[in-house]
N, C-alpha and C positions, 0 to 999 in steps of 0.2 A: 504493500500500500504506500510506503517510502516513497519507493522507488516511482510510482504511479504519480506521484502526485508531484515527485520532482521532475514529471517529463510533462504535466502539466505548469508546474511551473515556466518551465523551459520555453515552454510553447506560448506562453502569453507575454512572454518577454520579447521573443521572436518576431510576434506580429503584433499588429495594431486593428486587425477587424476583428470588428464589434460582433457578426455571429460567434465569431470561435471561440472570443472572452466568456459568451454569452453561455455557449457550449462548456468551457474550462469552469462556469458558476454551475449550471445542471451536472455535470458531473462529477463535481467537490459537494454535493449536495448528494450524489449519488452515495458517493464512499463513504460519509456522514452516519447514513443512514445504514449502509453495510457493515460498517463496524459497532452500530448500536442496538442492533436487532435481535441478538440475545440478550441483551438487557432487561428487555421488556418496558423499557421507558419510552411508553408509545407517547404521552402526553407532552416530550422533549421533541420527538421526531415530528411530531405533528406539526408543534409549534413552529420548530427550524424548517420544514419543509414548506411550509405557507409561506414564511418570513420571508424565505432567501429565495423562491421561485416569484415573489412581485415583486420582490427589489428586480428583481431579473428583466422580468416582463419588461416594470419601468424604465431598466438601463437602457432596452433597445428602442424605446416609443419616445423616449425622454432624450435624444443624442442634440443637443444643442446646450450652449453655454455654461454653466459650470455643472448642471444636475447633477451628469454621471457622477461627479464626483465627490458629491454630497450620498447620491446613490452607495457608492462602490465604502465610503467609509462607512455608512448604514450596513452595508452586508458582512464586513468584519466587525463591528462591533468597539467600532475608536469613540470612547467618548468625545462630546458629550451627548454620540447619537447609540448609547451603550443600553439603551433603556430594556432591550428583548433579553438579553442575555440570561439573566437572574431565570428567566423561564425555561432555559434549557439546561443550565447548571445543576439545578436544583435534582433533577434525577440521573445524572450521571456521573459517573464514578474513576478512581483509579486512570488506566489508560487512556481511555474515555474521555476522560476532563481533559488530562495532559495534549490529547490532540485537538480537540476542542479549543485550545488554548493558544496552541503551538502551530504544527502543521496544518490545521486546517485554515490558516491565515495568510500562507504562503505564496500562494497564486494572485490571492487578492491583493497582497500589498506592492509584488510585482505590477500588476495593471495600474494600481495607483499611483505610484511612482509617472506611469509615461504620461499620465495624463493632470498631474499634480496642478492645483493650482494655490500662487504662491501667498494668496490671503488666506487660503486654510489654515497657515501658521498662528492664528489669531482664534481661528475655532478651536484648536486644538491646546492652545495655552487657555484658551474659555474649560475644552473637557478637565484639563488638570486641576482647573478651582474646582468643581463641579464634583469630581471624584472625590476629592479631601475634604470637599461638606457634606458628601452622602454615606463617608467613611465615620463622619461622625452620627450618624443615624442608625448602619447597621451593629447587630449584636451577633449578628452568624458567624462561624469561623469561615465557614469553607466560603462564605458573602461575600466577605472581610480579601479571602484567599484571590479569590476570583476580581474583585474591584482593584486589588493591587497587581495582578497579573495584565487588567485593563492599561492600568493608568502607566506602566511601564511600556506597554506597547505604545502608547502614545509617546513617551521620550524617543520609541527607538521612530517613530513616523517624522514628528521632528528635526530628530538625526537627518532623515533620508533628505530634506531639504536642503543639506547644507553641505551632506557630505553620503553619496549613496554606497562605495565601499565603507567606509567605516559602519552605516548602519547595516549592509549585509552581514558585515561581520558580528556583529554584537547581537543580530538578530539571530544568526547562528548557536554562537553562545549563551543566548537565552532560552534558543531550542534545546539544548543538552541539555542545563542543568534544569529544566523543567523537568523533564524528561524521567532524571534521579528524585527529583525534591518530588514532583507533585505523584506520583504511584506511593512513595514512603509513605505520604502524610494524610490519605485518603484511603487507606485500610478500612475504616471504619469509620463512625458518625462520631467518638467518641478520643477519636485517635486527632483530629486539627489544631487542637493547641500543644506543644511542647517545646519547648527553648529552643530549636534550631531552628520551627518555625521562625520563631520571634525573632533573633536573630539574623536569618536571612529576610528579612520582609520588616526592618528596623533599618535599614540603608546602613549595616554595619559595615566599615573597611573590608573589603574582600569579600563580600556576599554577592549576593545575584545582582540586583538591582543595583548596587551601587557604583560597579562599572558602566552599567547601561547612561545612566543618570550622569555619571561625572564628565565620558566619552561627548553626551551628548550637548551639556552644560558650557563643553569646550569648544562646540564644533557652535552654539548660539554665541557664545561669545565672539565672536569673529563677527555675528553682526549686528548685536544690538546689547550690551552691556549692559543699562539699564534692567532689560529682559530679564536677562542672568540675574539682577538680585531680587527681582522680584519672586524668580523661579526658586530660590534658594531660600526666601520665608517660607515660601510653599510648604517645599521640603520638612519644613522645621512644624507646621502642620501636620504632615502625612507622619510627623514621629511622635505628634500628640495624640493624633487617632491611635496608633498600633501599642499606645501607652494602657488602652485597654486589655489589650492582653499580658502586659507584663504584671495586670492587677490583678485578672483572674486567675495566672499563671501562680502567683506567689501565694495563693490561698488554694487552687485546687485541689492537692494531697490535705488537707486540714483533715477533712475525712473521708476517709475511701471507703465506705459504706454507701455513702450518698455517689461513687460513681457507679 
């Protein structure tokens, strides 16, 4: 499936017509749906198959001035057009989520790139506020898990404005240690809080995100400084939200009856 979806990748790199993209969305919709189907999370597939076959429709009926590309970040799920997601997250699991997360964003963010437009930079610093105030609303972990896996995709879309090998790169490396981190931490319902969480998803030196963030922080700086510190209060936000988990974290074993 890898391999399937890195020759779709390929291929929407390759060209620029609108059926084949169209084609490259039905059939990442297809694989979606073939990897989820022993699941038994018809209520996820339902949802993601409505979602992502009108975004579809609309890409092709809608091909004049910026749609598509309001479109094309609606069908990956870049805040602050992130709102469907929570409905498909919610019954899917382990490997599941991890592609959900990862690979299933691939193709999409290749088409987005060739057709970028460069005021999206402004919607997408919009999705970052937007994240860190609905970060302070949810209490779910895997929510919680899932809003930050968002709102870093958004740094790495960022990236690609200013610098498109550095964010393949980094999106790469977001894909691996997803890969590791999210199967570990989704074992169970009862298994999404524990300290390496927290630590990786706290922008600790050396974690996940905080390469993503710093790479991309460097590559904004280059063209708007101001930017940069406001992105960097943010930040200082997104460490007040995840300050929840190091509360319930430090209380959790109190009593292990009650898990």
């Amino acid at each position: 499936m890898i391999s399937f979806v890195l020759f779709l990748s390929l291929l929407s790199l390759m060209t620029n017509n609108m059926i084949i993209w169209w084609s490259v969305f039905l059939m990442m919709t297809v694989v979606f749906i073939f990897l989820n189907k022993n699941v038994k999370s018809y209520s996820s597939l339902i949802n993601y198959f409505v979602i992502q076959e009108s975004l579809g429709l609309m890409f092709l009926l809608m091909n004049f001035g910026i749609f598509q590309f309001f479109i094309i970040m609606m069908k990956i799920g870049v805040a602050p057009l992130h709102f469907w997601i929570f409905s498909i997250t919610n019954n899917i699991f382990s490997y599941n989520l991890m592609w959900f997360l990862t690979f299933q964003k691939l193709p999409f963010l290749l088409i987005l790139v060739q057709i970028f437009w460069f005021g999206g930079l402004m919607l997408l610093f919009f999705g970052l506020m937007v994240c860190y105030l609905q970060m302070f609303s949810l209490k779910n972990y895997k929510n919680l898990l899932v809003l930050s896996s968002t709102e870093s995709f958004n740094w790495i879309i960022m990236g690609v404005f200013m610098s498109l090998i550095n964010s393949i790169y980094l999106f790469i490396y977001y894909m691996v240690l997803m890969v590791m981190l999210i199967n570990k931490f989704s074992k169970s319902s009862s298994n999404w809080l524990n300290w390496e969480t927290i630590l990786v998803f706290l922008n600790m030196p050396f974690s996940v995100t905080f390469f993503v963030k710093i790479f991309s922080l460097s590559e904004i700086f280059k063209f708007n400084t101001i930017m940069m510190l406001v992105m960097l209060m943010m930040m200082f936000l997104s460490a007040l939200t995840f300050s929840y988990w190091l509360i319930n974290m430090s209380v959790k074993f109190y009593d292990k009856n009650q898990m």
